[in-house]
DSSP file (Angstrom, degrees, kcal/mol; ACC not computed):
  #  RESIDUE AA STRUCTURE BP1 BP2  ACC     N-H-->O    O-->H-N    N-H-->O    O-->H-N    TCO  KAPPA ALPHA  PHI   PSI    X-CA   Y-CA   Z-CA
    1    1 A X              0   0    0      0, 0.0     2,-0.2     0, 0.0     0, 0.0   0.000 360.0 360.0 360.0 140.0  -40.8    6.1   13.8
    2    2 A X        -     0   0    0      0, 0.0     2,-0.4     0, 0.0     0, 0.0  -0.717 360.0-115.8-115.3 175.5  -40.0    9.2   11.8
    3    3 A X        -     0   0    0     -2,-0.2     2,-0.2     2,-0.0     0, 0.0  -0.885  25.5-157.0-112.4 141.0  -38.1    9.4    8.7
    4    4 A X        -     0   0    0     -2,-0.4     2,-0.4     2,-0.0     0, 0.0  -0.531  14.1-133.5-117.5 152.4  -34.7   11.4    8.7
    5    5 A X        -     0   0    0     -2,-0.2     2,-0.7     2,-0.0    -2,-0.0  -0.989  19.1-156.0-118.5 113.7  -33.2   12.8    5.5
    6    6 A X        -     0   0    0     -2,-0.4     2,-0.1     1,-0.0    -2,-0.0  -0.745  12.2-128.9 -87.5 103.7  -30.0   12.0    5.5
    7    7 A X        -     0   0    0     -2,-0.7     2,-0.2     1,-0.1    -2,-0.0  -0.403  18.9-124.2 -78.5 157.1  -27.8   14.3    3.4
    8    8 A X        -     0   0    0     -2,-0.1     2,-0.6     1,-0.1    -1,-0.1  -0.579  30.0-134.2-108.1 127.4  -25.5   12.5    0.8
    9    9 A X        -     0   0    0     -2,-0.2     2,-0.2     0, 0.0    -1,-0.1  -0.567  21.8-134.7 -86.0 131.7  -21.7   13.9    1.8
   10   10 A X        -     0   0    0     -2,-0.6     2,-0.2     1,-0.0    16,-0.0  -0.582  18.5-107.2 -74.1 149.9  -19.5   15.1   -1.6
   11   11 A X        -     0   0    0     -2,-0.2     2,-0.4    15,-0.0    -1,-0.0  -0.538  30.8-152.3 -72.2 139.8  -15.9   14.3   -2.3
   12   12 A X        -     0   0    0     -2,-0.2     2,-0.3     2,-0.1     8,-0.0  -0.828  16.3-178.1-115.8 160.0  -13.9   17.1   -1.8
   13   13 A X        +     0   0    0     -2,-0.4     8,-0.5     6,-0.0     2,-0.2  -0.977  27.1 120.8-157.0 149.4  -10.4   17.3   -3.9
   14   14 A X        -     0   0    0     -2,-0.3     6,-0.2     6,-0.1    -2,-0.1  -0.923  51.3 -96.1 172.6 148.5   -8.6   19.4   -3.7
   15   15 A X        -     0   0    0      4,-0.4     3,-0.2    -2,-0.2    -2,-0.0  -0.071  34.1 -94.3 -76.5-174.0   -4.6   19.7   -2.6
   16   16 A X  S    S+     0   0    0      1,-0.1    -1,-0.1     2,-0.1    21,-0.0   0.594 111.3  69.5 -50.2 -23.4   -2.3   20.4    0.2
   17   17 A X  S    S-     0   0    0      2,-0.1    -1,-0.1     1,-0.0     0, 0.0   0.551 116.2-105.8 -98.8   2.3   -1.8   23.8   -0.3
   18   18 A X        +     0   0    0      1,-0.3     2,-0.4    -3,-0.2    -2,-0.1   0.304  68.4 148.8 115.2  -7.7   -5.6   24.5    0.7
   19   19 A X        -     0   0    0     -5,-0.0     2,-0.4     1,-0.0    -4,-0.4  -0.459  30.8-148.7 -77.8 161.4   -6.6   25.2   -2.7
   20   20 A X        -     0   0    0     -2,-0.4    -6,-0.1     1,-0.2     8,-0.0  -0.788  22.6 -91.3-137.6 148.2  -10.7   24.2   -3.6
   21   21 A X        -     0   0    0     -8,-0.5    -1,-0.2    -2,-0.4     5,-0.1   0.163  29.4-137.8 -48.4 141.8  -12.8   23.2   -6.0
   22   22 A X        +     0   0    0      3,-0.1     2,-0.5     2,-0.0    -1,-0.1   0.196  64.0 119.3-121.2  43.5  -14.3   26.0   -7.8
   23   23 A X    >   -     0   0    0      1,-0.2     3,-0.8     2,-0.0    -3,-0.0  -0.671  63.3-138.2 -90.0 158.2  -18.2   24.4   -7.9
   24   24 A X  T 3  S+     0   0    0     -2,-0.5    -1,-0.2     1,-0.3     2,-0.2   0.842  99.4  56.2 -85.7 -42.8  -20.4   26.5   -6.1
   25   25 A X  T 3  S+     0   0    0     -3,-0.1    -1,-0.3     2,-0.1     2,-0.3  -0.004  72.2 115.9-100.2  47.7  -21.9   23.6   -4.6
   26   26 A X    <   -     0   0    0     -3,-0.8     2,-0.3    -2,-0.2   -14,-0.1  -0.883  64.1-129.5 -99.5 148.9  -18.9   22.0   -3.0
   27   27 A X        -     0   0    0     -2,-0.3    -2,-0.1     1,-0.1   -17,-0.0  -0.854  30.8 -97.9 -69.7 109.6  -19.3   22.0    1.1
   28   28 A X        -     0   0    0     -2,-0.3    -1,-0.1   -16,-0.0   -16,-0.0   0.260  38.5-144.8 -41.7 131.9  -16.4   23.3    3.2
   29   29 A X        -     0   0    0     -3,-0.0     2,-0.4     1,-0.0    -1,-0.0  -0.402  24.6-105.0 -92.8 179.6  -14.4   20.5    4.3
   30   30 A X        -     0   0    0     -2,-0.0     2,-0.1     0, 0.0    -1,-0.0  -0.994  44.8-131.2-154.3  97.9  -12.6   20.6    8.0
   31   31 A X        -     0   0    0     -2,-0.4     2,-0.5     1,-0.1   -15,-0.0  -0.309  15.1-131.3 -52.7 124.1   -8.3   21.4    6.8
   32   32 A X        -     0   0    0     -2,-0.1    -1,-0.1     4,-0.0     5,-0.0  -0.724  25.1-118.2 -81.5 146.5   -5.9   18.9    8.6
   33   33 A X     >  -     0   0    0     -2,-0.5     4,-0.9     1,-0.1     5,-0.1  -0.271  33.5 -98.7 -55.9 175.7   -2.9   21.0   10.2
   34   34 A X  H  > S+     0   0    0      2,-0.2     4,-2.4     1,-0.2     3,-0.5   0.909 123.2  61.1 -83.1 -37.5    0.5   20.1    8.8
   35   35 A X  H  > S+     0   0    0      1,-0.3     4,-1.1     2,-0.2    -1,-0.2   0.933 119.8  31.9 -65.9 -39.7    1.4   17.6   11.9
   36   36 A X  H  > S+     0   0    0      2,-0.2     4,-1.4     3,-0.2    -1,-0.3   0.654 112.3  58.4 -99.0  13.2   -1.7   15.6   10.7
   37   37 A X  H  X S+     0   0    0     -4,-0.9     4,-3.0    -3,-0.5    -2,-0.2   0.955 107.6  45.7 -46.0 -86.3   -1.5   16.3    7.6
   38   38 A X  H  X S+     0   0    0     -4,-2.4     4,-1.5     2,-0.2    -2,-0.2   0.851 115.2  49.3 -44.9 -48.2    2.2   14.6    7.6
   39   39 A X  H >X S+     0   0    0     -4,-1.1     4,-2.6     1,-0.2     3,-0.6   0.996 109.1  52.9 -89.8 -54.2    0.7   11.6    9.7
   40   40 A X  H >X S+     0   0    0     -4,-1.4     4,-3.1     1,-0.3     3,-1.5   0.849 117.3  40.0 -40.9 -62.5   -2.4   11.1    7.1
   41   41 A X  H 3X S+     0   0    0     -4,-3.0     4,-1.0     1,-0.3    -1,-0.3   0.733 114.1  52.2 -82.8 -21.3    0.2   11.0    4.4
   42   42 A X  H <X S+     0   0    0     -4,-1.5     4,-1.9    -3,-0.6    -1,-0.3   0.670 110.5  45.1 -55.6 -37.5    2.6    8.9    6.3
   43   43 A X  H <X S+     0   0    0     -4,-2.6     4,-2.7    -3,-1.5    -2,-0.2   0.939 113.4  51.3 -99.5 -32.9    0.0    6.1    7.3
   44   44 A X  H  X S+     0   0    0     -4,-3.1     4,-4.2    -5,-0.5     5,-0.3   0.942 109.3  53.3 -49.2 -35.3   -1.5    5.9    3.4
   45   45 A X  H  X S+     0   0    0     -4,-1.0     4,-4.3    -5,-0.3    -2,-0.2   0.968 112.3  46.9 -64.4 -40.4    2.3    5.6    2.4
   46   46 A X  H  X S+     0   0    0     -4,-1.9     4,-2.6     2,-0.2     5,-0.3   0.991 112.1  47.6 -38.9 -79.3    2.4    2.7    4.9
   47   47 A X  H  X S+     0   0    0     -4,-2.7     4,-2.8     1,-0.2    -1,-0.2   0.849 110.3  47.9  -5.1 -81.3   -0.4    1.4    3.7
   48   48 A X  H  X S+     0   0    0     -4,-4.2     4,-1.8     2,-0.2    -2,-0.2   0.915 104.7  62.2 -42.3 -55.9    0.6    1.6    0.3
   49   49 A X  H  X S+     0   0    0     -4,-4.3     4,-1.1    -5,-0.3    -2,-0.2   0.962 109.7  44.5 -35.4 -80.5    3.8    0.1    1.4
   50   50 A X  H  X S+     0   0    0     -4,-2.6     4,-2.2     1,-0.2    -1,-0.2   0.669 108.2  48.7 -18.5 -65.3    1.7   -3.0    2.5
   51   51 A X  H >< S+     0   0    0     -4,-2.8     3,-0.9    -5,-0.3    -1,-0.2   0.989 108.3  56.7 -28.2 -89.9   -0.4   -3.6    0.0
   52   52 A X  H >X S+     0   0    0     -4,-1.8     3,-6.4     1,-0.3     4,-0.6   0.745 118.3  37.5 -31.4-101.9    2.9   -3.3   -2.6
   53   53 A X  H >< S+     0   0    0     -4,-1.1     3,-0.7     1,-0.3    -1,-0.3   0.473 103.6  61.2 -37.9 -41.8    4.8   -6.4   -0.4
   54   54 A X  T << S+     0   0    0     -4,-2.2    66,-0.6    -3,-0.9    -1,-0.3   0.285 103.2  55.5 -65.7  16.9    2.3   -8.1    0.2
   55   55 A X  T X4 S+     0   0    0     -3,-6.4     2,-2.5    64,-0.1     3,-1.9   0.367  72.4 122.9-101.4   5.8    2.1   -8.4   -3.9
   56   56 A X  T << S+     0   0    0     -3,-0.7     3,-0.1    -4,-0.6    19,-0.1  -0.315  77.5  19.6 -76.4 104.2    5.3   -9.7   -4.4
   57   57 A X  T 3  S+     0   0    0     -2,-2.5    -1,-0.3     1,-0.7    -2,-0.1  -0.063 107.1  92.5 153.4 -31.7    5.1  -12.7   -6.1
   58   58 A X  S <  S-     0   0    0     -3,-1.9    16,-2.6    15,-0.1    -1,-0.7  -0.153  86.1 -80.3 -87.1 176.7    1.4  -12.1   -7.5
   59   59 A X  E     -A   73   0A   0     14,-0.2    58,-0.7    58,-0.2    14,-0.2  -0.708  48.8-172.9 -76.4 104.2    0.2  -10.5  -11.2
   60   60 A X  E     -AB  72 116A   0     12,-2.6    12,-3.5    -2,-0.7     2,-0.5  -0.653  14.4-145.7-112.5 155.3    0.3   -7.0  -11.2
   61   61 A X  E     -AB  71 115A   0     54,-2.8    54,-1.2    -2,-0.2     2,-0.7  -0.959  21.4-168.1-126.3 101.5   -1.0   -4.3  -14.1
   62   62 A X  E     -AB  70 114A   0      8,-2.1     8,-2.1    -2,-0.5     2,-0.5  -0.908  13.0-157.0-119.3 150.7    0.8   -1.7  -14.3
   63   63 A X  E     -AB  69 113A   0     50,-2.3    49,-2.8    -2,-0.7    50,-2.5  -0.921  10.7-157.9-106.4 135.9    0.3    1.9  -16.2
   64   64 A X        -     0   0    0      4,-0.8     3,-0.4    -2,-0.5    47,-0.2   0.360  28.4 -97.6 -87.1-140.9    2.6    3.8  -17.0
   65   65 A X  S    S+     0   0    0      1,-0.2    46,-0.1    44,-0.1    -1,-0.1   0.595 120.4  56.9-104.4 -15.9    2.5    7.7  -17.8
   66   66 A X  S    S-     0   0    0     44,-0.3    -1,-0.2     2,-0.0    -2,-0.1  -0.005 122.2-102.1-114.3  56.5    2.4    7.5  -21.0
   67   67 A X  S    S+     0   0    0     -3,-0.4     2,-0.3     1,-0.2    -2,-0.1   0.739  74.2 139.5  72.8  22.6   -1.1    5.1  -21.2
   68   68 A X        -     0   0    0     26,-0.0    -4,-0.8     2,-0.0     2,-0.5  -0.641  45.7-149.0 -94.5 144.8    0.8    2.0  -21.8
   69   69 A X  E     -A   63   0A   0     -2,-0.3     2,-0.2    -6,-0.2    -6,-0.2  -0.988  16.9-177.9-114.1 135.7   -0.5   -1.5  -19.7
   70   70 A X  E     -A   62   0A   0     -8,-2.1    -8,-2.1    -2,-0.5     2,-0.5  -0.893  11.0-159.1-128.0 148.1    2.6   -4.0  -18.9
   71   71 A X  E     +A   61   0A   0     22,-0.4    22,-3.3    -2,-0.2     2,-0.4  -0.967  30.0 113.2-141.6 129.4    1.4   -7.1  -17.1
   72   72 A X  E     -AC  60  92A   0    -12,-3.5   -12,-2.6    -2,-0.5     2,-0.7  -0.966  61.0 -56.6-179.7-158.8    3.8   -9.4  -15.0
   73   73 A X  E     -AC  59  90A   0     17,-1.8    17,-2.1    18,-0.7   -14,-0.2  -0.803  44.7-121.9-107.5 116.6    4.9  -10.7  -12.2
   74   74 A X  E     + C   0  89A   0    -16,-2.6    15,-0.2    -2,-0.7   -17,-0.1  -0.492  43.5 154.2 -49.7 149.5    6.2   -8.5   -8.8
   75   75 A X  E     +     0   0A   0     13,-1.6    14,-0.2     1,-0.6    -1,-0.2   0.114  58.4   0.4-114.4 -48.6    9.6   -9.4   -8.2
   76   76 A X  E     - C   0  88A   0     12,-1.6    12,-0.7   -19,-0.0    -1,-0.6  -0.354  50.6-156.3-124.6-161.7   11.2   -6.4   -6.4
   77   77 A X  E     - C   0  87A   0     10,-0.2    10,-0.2    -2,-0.2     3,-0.2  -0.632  32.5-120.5-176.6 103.1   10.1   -2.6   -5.0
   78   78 A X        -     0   0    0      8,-1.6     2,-0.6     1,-0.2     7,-0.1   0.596  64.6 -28.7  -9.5-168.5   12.7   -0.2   -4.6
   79   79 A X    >   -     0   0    0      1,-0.1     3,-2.0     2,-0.0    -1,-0.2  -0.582  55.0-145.5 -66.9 115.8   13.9    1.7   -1.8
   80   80 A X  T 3  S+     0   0    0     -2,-0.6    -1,-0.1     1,-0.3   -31,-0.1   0.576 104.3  73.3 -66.3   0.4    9.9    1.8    0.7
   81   81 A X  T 3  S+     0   0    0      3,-0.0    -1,-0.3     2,-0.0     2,-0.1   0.625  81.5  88.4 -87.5 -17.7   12.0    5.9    1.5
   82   82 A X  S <  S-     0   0    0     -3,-2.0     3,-0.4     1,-0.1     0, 0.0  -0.583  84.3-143.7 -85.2 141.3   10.7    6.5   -2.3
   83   83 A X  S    S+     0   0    0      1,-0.4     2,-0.3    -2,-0.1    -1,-0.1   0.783  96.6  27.5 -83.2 -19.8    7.3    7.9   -2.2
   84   84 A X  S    S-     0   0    0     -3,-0.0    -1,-0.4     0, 0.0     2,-0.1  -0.897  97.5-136.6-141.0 109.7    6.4    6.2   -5.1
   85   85 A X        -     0   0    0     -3,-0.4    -5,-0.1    -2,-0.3    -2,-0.0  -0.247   9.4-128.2 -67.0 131.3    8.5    3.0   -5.2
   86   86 A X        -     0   0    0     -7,-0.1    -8,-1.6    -2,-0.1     2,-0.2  -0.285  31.7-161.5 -79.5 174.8   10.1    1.9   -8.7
   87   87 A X  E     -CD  77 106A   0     19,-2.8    19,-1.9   -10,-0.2     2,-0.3  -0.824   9.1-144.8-142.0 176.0    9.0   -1.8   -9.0
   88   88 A X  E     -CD  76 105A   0    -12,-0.7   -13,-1.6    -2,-0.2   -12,-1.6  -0.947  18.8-145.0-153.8 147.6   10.8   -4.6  -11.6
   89   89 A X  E     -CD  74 104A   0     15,-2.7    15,-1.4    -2,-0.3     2,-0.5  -0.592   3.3-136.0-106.7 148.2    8.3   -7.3  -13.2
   90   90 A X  E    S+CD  73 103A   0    -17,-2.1   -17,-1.8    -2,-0.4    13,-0.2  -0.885  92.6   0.3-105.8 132.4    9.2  -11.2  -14.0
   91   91 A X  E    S-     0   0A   0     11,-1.8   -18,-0.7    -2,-0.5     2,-0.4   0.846  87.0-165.1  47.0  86.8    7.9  -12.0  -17.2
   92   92 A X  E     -C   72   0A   0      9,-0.4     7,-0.5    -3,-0.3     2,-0.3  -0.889   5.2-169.6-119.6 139.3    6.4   -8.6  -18.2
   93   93 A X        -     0   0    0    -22,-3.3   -22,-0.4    -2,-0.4     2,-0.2  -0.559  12.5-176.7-116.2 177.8    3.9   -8.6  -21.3
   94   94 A X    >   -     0   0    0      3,-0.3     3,-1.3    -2,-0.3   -24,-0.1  -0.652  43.3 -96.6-178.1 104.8    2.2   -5.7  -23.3
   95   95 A X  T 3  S-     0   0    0      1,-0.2   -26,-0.1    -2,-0.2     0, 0.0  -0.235 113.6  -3.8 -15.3 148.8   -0.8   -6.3  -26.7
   96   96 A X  T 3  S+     0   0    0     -3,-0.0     2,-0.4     2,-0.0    -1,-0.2   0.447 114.1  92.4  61.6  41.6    1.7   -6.1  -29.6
   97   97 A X    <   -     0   0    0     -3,-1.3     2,-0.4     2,-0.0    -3,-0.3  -0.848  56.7-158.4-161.3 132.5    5.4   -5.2  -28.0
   98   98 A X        -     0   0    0     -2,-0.4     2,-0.5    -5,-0.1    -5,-0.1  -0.938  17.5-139.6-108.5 124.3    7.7   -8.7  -27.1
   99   99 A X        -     0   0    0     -7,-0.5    -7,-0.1    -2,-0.4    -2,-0.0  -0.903   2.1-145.6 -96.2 126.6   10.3   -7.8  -24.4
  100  100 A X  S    S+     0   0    0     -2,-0.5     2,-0.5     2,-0.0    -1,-0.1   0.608  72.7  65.6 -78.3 -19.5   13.5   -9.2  -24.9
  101  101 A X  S    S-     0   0    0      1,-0.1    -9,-0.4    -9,-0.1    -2,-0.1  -0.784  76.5-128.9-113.1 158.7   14.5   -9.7  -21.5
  102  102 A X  S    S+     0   0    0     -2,-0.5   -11,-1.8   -11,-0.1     2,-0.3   0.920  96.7  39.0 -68.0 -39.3   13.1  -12.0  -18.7
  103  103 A X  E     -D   90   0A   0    -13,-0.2     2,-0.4   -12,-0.1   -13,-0.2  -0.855  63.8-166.0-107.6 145.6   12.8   -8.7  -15.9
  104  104 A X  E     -D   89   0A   0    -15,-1.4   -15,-2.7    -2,-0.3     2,-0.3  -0.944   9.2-149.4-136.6 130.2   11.8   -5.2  -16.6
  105  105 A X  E     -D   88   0A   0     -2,-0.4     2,-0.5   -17,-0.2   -17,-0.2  -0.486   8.8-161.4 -83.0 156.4   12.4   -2.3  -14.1
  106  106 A X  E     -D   87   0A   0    -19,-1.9   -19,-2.8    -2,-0.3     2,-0.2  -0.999  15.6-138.0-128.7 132.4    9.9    0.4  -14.2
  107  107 A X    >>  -     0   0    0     -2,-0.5     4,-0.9   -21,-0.2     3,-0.7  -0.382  21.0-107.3 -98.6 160.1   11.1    3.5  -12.7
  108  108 A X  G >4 S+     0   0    0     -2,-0.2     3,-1.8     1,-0.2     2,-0.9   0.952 109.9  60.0 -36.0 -62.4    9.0    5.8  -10.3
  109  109 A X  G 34 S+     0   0    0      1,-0.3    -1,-0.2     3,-0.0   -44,-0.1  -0.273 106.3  54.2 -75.4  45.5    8.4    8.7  -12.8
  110  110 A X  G <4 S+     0   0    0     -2,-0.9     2,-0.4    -3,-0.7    -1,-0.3   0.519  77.9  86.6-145.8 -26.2    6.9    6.5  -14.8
  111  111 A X    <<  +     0   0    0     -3,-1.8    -1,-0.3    -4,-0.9   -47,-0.3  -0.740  35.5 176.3-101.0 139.6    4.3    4.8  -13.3
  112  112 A X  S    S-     0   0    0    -49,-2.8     2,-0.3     1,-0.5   -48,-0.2   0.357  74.3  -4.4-143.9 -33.6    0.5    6.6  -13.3
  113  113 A X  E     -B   63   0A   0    -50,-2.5   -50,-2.3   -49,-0.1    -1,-0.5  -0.953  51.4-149.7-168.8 153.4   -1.3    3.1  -11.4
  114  114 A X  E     -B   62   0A   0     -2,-0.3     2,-0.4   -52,-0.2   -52,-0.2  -0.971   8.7-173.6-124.5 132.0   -1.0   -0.1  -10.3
  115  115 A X  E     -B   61   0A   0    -54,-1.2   -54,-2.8    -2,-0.3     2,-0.3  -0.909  10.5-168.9-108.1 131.3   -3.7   -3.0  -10.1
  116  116 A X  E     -B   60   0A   0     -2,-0.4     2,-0.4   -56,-0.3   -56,-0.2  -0.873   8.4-146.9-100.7 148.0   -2.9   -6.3   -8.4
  117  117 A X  S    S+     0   0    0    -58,-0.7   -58,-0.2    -2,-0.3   -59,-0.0  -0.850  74.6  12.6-138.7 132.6   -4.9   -9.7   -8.5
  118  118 A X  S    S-     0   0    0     -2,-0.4    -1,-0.1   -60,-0.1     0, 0.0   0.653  73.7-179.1  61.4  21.8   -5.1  -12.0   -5.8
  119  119 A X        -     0   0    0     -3,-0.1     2,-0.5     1,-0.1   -64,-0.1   0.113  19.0-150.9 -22.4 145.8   -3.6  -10.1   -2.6
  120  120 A X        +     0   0    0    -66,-0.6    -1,-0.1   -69,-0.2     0, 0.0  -0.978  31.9 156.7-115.0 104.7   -3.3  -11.8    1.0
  121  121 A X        +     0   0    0     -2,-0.5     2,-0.2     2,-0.1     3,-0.1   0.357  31.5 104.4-120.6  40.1   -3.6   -9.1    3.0
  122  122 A X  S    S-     0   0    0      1,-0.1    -2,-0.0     0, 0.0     0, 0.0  -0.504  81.3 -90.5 -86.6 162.5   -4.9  -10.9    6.5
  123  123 A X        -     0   0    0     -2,-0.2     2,-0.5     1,-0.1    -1,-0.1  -0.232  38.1-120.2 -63.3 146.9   -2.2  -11.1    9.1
  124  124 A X        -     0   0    0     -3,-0.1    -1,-0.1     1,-0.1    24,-0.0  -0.907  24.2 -97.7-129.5 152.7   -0.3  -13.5    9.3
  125  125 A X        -     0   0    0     -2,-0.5    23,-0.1    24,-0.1    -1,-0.1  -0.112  33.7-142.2 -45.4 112.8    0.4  -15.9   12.1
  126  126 A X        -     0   0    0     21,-0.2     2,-0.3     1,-0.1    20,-0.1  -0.343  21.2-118.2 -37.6 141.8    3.5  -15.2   14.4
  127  127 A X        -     0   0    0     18,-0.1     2,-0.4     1,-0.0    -1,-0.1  -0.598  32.3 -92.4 -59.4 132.1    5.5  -18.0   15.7
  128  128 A X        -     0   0    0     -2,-0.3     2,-0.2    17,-0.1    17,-0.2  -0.511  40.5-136.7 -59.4 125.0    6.0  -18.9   19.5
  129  129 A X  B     -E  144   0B   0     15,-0.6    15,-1.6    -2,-0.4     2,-0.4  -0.458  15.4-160.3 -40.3 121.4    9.2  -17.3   21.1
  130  130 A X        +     0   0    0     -2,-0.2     2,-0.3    13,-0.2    13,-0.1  -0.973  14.8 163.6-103.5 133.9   11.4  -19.2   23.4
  131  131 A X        -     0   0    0     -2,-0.4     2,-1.2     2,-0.1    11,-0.9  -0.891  17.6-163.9-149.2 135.3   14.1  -18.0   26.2
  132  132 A X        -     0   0    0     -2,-0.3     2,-0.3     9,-0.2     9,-0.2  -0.767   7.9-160.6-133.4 138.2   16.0  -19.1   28.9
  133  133 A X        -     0   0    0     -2,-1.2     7,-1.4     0, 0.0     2,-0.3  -0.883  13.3-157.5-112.5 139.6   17.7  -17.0   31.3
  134  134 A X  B     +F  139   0C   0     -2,-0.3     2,-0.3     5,-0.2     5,-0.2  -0.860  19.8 172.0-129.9 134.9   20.4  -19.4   33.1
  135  135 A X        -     0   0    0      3,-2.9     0, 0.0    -2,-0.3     0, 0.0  -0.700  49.4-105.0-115.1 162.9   21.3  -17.5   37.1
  136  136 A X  S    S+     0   0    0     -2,-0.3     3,-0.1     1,-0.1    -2,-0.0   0.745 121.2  46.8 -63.7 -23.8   23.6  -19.8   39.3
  137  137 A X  S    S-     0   0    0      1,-0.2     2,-0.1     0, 0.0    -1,-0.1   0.990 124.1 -22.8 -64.6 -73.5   20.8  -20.8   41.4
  138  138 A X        -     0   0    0     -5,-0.0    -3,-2.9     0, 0.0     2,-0.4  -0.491  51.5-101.7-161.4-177.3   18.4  -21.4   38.6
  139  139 A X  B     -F  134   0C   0     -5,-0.2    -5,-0.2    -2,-0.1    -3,-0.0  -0.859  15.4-165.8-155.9 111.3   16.8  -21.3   35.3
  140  140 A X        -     0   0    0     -7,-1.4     2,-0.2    -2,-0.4    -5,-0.1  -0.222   6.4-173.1 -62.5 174.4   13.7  -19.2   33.9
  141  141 A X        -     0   0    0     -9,-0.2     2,-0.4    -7,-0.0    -9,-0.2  -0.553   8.1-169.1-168.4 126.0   12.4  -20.4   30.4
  142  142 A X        -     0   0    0    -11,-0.9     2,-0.4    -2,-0.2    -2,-0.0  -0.923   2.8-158.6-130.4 113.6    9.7  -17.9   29.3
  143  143 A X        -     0   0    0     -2,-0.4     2,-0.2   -13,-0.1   -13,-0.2  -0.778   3.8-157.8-114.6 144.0    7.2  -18.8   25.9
  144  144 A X  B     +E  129   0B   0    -15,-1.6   -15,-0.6    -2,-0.4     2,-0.4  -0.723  15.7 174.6-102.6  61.2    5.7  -16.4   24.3
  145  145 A X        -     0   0    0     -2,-0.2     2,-0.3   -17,-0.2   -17,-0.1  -0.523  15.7-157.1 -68.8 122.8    2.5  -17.1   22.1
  146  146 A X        -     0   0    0     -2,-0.4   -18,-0.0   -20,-0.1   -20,-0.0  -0.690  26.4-122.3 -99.7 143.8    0.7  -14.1   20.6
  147  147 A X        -     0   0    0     -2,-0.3     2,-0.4     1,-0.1   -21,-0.2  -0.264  27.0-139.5 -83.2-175.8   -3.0  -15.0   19.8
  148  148 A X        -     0   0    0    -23,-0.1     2,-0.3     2,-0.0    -1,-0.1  -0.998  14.8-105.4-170.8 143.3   -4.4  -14.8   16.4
  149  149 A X        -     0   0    0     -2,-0.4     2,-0.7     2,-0.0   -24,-0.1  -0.384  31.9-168.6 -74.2 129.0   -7.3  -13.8   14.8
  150  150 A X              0   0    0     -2,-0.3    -1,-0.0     1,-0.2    -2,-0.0  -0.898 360.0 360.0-115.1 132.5   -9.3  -16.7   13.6
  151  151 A X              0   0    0     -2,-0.7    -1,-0.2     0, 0.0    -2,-0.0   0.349 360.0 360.0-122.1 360.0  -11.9  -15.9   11.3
């Protein structure tokens, strides 16, 4: 058996608009076109999207822009058409600042990360489907069960 040398691949960063890293050693990367481009950014937004709903309800961290940590409870998420969705927290806490109201919205332009604790994000089970389609003759009834992953 012989031994391969694998070489170890770099992170590239770097925008959309095609500009690059200016290390000497960075490796040329393989450019999406703008049609996948647009679907890459489209199925992280999703993603994202996912993640974010399926937190509602759990203890989320957020940081804002200006270095601040607020700790609370998801309640809402904006309009999912925002690319980064303004959120509003239930009970929100902060070291050394008492907030006077029980919810606090956080706007978009504000928010720099969010950390969440205790996500579900396995699928979750569909319910069986019922129908009946009534003719003068007769009468269909057609059930629907979708299987599900059991792990």
């Amino acid at each position: 058996m012989q031994n391969k040398s694998y070489s170890k691949n770099s992170s590239y960063q770097g925008s959309h608009n095609g500009s690059s890293s200016n290390n000497s050693n960075s490796q040329t990367s393989t450019r999406l076109s703008p049609p996948e481009y647009d679907a890459a950014i489209k199925h992280m937004k999703d993603r994202f999207v996912y993640a974010l709903a399926n937190s509602l309800g759990c203890k989320i961290t957020v940081t804002t822009t200006n270095n601040h940590k607020i700790t609370g409870i998801l309640q809402s998420i904006s309009d999912v058409n925002d690319t980064i969705p303004s959120i509003v927290l239930k009970y929100p806490t902060q070291p050394n600042h008492e907030f006077n109201d029980e919810f606090l919205m956080i706007e978009d332009s504000n928010i720099q990360m969010i950390s969440c604790e205790n996500i579900d994000l396995t699928p979750k089970s569909v319910t069986s489907t019922s129908s009946s389609i009534s003719t003068p003759n007769s009468t269909t009834t057609t059930t629907t069960t979708p299987s599900t992953n059991k792990t």
